[in-house]
N, C-alpha and C positions, 0 to 999 in steps of 0.2 A: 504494500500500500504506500501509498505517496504523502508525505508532510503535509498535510492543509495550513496557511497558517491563521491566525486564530485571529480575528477580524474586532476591536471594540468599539464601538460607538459612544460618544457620552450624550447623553438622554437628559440629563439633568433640566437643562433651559427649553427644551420638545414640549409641544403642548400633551396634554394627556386627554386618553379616550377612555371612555366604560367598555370594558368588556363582558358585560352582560346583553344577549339578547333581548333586549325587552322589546314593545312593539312599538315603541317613542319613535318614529324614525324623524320626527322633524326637530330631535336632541342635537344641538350641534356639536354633542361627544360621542355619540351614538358608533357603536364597532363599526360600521356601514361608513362611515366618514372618516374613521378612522385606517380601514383598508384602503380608500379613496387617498391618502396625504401621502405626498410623494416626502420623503424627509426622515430622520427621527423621530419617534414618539414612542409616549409607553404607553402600553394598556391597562390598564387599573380598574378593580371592582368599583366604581361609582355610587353605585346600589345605596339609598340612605344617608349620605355621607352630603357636603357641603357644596361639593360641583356635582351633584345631578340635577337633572335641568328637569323632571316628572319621570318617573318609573311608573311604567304603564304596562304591569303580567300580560300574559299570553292570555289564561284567564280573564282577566277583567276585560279584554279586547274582545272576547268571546260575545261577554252578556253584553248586549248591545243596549244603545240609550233608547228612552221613550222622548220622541220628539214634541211632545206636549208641555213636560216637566222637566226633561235631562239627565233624571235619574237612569241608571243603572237597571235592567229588570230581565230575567231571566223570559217571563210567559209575556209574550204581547199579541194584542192583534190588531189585524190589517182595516184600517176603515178610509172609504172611498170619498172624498171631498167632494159632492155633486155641482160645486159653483165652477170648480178648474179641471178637476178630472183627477187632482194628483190622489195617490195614496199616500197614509200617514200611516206608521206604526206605532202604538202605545199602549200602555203596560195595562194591568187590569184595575189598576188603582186610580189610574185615570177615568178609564173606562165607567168606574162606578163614581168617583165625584160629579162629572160631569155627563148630563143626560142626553146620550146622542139616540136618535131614533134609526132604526134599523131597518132598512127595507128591504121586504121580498121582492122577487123576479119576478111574480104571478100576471098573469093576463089581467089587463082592463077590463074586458068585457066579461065578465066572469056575476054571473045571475045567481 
């Protein structure tokens, strides 16, 4: 085998990245920006700590928001805006504060 010789870098004044995947990607220490810097730097757990910019779990990206209130909610459902056409999703605790009326598909002419 051949001699490699042993290459050091000093990192010290390098900006630092997290090395946690979380799903923050708009962290601008985020690992993803981090493979992107052409340069020195170090990788560092961020996680909690005084430079993280929002830790955002895989998890929590999961349960998606209710667009009525912004919370967090596991069960939502879909309700059709009949002024625009858009659909909204929102959680069932919305659903019961506020009284939306629900309508069937059924025929008009229906005796």
């Amino acid at each position: 085998m051949r001699d490699r010789p042993i290459i050091m870098i000093d990192t010290t004044n390098g900006p630092t990245f997290c090395r946690n995947h979380c799903s923050n990607g708009n962290c601008s220490k985020h690992i993803s920006k981090g493979m992107a810097y052409m340069g020195p730097c170090q990788l560092a757990l961020l996680k909690d700590k005084e430079g993280c910019e929002g830790y955002i779990s895989r998890r929590q990206q999961k349960n998606k928001k209710c667009e009525l209130c912004g919370e967090s909610c596991r069960e939502q459902t879909m309700i059709k805006n009949k002024i625009n056409g858009k659909e909204l999703k929102i959680c069932n605790a919305c659903l019961g504060k506020y009284q939306f009326k629900q309508e069937t598909g059924g025929c008009k002419n229906e005796k």
